[in-house]
Backbone as a ProteinNet text record, in pm:
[ID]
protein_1_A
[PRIMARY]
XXXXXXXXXXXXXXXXXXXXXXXXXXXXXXXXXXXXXXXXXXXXXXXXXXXXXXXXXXXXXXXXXXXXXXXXXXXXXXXXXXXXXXXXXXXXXXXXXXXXXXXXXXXXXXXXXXXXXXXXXXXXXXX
[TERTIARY]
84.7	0	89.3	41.9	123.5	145.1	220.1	213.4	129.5	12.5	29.9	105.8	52.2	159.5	143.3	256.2	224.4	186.7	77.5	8.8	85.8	228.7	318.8	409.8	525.7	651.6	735.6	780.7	881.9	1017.5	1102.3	1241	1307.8	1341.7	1400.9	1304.6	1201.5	1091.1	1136.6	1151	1167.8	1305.4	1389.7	1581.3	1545.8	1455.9	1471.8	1361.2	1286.5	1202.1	1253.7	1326.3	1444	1495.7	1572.2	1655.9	1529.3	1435.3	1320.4	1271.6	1280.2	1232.5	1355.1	1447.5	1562.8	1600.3	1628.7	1685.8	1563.4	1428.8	1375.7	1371.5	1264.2	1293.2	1432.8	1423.6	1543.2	1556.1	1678.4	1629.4	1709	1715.1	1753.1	1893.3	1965.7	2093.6	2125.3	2055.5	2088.3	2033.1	1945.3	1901.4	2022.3	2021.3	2142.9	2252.4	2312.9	2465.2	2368.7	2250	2271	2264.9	2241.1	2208.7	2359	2307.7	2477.2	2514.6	2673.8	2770.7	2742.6	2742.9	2686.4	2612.2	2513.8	2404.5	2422.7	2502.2	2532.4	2403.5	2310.5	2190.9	2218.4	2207.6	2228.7	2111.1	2121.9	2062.8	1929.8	1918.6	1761.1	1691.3	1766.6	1698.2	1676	1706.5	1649.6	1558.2	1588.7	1424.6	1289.5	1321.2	1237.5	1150.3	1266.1	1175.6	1103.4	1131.2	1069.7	966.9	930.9	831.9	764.2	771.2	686.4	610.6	690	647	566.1	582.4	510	309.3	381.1	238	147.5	234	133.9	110.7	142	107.1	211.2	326.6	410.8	503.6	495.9	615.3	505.5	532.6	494.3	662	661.6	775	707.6	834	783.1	925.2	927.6	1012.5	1115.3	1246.6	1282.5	1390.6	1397.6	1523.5	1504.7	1602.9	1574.1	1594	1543.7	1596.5	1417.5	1350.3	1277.6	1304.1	1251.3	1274.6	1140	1182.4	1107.3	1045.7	925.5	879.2	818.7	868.6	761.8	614.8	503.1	392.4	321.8	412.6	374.7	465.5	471.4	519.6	611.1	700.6	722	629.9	558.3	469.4	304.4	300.1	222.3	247	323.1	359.9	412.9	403.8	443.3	241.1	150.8	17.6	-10	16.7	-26.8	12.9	163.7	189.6	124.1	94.7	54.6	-90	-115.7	-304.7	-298.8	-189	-188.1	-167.3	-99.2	-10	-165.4	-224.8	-312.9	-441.8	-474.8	-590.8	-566.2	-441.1	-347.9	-344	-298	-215.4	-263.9	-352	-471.7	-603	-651.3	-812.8	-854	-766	-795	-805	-707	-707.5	-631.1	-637.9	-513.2	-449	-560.5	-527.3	-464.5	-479	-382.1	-268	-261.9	-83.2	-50.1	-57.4	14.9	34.6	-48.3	-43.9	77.3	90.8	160	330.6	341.8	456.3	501.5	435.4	462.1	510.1	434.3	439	616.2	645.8	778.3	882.8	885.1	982	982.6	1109	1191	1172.7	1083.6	1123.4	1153.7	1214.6	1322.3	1239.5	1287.5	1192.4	1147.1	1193	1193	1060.2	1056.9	974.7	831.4	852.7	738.4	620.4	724	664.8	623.4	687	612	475.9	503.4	352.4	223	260.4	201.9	97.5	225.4	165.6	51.1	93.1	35.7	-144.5	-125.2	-246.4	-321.1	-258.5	-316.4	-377.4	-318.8	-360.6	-538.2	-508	-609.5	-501	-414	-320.4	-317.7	-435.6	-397.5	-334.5	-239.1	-134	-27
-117.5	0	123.9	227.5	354.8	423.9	482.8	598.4	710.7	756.2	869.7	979.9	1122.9	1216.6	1309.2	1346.4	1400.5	1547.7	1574.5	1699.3	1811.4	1831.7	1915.6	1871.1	1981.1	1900.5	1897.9	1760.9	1644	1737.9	1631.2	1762.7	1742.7	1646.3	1662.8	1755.2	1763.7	1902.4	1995.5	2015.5	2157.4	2232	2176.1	2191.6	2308.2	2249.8	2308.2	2443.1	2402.1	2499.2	2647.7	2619	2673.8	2792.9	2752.6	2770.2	2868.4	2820.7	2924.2	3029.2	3021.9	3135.8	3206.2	3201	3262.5	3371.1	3282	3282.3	3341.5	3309.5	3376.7	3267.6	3264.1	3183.9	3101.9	3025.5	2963.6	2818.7	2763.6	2619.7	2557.1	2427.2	2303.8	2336.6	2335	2340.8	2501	2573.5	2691.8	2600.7	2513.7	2501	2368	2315.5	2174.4	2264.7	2404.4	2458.5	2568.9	2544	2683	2531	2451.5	2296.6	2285.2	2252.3	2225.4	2100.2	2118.4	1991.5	1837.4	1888.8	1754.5	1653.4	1711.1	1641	1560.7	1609.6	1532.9	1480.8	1597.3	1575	1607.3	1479.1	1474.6	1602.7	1627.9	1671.2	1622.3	1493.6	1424.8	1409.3	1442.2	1396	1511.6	1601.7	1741.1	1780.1	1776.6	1768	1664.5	1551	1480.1	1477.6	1574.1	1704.6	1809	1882.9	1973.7	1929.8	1856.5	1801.3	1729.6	1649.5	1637.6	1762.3	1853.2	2003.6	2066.9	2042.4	2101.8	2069.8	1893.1	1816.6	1872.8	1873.2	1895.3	2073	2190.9	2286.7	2375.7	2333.2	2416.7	2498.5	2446.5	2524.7	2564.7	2623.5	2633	2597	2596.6	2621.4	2694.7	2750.5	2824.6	2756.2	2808.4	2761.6	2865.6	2896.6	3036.7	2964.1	2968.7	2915.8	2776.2	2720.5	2559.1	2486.3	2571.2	2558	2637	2499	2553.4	2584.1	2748.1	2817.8	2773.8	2725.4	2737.5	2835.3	2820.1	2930.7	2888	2936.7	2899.8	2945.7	2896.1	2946.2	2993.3	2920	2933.5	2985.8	3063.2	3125.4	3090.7	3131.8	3057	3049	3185.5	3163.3	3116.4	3044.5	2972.9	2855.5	2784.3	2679.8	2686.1	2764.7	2711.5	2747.7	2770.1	2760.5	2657.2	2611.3	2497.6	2370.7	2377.8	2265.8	2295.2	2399.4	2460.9	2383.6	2402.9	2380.9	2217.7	2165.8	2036.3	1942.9	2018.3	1955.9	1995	2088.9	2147.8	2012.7	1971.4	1875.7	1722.4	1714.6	1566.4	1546	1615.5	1599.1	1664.1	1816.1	1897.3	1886.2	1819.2	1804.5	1950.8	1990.6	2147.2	2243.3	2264.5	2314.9	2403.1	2537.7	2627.3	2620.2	2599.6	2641.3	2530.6	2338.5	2290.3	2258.4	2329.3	2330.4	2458.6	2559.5	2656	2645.6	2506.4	2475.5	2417.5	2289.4	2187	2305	2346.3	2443.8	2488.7	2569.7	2637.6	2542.7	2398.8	2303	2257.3	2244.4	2175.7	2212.2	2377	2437.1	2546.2	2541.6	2667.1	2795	2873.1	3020.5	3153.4	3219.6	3306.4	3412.3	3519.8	3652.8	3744.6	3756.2	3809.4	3740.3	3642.3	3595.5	3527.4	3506.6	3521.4	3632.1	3700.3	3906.3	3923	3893.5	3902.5	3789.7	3692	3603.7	3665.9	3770.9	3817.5	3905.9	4033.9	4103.7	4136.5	4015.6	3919.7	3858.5	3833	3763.8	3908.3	4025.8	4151.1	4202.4	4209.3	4257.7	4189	4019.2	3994	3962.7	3940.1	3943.7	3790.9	3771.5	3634.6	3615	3739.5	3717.4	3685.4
0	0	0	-101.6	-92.9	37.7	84.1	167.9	162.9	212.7	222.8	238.3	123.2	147.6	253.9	355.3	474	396.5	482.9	473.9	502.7	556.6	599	552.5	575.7	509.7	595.4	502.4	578.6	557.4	631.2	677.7	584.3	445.4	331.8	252.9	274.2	171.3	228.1	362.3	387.1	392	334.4	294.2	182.3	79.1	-67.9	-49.6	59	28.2	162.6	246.3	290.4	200.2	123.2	-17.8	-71.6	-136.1	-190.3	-134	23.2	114	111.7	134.5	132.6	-10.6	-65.6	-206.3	-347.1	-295.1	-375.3	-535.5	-629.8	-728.9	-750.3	-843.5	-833.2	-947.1	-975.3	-1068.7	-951.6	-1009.7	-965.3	-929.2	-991.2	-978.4	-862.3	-862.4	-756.2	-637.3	-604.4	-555.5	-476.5	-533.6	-441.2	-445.6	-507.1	-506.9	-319.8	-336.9	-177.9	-84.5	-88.3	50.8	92.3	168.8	258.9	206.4	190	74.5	142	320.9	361	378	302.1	273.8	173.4	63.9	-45.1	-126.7	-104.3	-213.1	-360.5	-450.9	-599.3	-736.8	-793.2	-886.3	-881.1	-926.7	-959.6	-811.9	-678.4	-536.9	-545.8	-573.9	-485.8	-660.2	-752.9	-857.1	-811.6	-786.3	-763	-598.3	-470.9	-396.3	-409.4	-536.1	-526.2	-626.6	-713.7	-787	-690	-621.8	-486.2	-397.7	-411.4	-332.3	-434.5	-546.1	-649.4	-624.6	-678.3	-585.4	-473.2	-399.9	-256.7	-278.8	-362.8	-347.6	-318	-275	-189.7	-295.5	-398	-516.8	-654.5	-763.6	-880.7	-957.1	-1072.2	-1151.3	-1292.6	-1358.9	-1511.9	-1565.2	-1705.5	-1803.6	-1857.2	-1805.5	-1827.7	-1935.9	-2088.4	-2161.5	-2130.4	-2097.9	-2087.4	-1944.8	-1865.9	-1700.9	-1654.4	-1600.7	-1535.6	-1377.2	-1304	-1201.9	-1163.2	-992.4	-878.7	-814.8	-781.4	-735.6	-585.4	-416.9	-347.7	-367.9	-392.5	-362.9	-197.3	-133.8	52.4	121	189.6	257.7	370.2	429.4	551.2	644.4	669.2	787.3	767	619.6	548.6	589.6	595.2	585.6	796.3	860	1024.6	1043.2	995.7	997.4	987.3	853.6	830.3	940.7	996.6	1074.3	1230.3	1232.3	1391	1349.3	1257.9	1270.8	1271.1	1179.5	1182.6	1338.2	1379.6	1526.5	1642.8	1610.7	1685.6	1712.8	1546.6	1531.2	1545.6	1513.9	1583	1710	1779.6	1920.4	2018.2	1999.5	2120.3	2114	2012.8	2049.2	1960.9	1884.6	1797.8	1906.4	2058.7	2182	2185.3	2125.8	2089.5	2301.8	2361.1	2516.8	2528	2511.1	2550.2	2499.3	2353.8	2331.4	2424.7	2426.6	2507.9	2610.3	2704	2823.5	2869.8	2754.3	2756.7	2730.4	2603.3	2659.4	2744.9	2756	2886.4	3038.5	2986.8	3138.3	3098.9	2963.3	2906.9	2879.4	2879.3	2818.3	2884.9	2886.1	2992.1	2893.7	2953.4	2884.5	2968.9	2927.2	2978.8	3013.1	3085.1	3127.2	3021.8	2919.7	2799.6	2717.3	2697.6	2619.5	2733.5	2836.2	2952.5	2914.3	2967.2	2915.4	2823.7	2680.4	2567.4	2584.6	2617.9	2563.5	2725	2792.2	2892.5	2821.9	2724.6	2619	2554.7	2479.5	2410.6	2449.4	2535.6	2659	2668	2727.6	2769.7	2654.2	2507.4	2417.3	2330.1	2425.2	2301.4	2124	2128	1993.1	1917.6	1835.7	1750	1629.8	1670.8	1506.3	1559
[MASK]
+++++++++++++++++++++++++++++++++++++++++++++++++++++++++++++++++++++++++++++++++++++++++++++++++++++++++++++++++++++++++++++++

């Protein structure tokens, strides 16, 4: 039986699409020359990523000369929505209150960022 394709992207999707937020359009070959050498991702692995990303929505491409350029269509903070809403309806019951709970119960945060999510709370702020 096939895999389903994860509704978010997986951490080899999100290398190239990295590269696109950054870097702005782009082909194939700009695209494995910005990835780090250690990865040692080939030509056809990182085409045959972003034609997967294409799939699920996350890229367009056009035809510029004989090198088609990548385009992200999603945003970065398109795409941390999408996994927030995903992680939200998986794992909280769709409970924006018990992920922030569970943080807050797990992770050390500093006086600085306390204060801000205090702010935040005072303001009413859902952006």
């Amino acid at each position: 039986m096939a895999r389903r394709p994860s509704p978010t992207l997986t951490d080899a999707e999100l290398r190239p699409m990295e590269v696109l937020w950054e870097r702005g359009p782009s082909t194939v070959s700009d695209v494995v020359n910005a990835l780090p050498q250690e990865l040692g991702l080939s030509y056809s692995t990182v085409l045959t990523t972003l034609r997967i990303l294409e799939q699920k929505g996350y890229v367009r491409h056009t035809k510029e000369g004989q090198a088609y350029v990548y385009h992200g269509v999603i945003d970065q903070n398109q795409a941390q929505n999408k996994v927030l809403k995903h992680i939200l309806s998986r794992f909280f019951d769709n409970s924006p209150e018990l992920l922030v709970l569970r943080v807050l119960e797990t992770e050390k945060l500093d006086a600085e960022d306390l204060q801000r999510i205090r702010e935040l709370i005072k303001r009413g702020d859902n952006s």
